[in-house]
ROPALUM-991951 format. One line per field, with one value per residue (C-alpha): x, y, z. Coordinates in Angstrom, 3 decimals, padded with zeros to 6 digits. Layout:
c1 <- [X|...]
c2 <- [Y|...]
c3 <- [Z|...]
// end
This chain:
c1 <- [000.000|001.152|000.856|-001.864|-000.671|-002.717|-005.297|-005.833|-006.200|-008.909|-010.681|-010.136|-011.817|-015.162|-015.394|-014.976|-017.466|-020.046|-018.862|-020.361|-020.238|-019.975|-017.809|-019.810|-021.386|-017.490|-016.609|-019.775|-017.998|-015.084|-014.088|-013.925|-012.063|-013.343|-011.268|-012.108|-014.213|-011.332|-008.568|-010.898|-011.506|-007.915|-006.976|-009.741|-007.735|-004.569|-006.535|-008.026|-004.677|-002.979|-005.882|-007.819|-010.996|-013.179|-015.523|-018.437|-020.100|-023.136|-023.736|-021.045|-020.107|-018.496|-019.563|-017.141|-016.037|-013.493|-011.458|-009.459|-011.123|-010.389|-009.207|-006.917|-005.276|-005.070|-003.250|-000.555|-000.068|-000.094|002.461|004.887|004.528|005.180|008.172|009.642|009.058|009.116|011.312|007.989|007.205|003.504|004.972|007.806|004.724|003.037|005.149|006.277|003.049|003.134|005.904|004.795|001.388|-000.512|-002.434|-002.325|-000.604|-003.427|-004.453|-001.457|-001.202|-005.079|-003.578|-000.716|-002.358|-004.675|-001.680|-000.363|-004.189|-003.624|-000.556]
c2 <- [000.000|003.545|006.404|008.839|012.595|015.288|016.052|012.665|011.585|014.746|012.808|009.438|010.874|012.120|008.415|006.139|008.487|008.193|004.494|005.344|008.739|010.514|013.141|016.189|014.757|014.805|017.991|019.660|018.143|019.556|022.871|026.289|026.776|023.981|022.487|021.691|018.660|017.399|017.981|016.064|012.977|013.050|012.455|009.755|008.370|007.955|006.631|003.775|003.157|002.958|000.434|002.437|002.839|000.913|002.791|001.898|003.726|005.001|006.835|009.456|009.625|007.299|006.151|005.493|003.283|002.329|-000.539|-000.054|000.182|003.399|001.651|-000.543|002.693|004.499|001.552|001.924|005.068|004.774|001.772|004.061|006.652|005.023|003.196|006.439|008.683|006.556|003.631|001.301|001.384|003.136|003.388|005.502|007.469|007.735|009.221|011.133|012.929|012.386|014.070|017.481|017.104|016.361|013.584|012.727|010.160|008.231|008.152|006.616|004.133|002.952|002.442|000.530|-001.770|-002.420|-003.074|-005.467|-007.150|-008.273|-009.705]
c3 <- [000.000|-000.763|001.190|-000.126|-001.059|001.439|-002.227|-002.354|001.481|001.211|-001.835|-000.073|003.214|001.018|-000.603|002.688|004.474|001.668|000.092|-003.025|-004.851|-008.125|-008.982|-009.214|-005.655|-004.472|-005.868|-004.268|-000.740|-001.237|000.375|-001.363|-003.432|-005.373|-007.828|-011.078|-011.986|-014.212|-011.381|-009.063|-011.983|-012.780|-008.606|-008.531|-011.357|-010.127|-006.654|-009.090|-010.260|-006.472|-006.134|-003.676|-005.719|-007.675|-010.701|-012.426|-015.258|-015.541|-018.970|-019.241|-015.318|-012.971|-009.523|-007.264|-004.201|-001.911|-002.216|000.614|004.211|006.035|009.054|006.997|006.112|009.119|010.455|008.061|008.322|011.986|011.907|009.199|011.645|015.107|013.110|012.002|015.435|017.973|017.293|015.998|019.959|020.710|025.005|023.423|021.262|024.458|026.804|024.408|024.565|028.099|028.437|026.620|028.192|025.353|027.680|031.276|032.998|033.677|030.390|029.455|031.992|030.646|027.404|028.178|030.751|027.786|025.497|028.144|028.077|023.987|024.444]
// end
């Protein structure tokens, strides 16, 4: 699996939330500014090329799905991420937001007693 560019994570988002959706639909989700119905079929694509989406055609639009869960994804990304901060070790990605109180103490000590509890 590759790791989705931010345009495309924000297209990616729009399709697992609604699971099936045509372009215009998409494009009408999509913050101002909007970008142009052919930049938007042009990322959807390359997304159907990464294997992330699925088409189908009706008449002279597409509908599209995912193809990829987005919990699949977020746990790669997550993995990549704990791997490249924090030495592939979620305690060291913990207390690492311990440390510069980004969560409490206690909170982290409920999280790793659960991480002990799926071992």
């Amino acid at each position: 699996m590759n790791e989705l560019t931010k345009a495309e994570e924000q297209i990616m988002r729009i399709v697992w939330k609604h699971e099936k959706i045509f372009i215009k639909d998409l494009v009408d989700k999509l913050p101002n500014p909007k970008p142009a119905y052919n930049t938007v079929g042009t990322f959807l694509k390359i997304l159907e090329k990464k294997g992330f989406v699925s088409r189908k055609k009706y008449g002279n639009t597409f509908e599209y799905s995912p193809l990829i869960q987005k919990s699949k994804y977020t746990s790669f990304i997550m993995k990549g991420f704990i791997s490249k901060y924090f030495e592939g070790s979620v305690e060291h990605m913990l207390s690492h937001f311990v440390n510069n109180k980004d969560i409490d103490l206690k909170t982290f000590e409920e999280f790793t007693e659960k991480l002990k509890g799926k071992e």
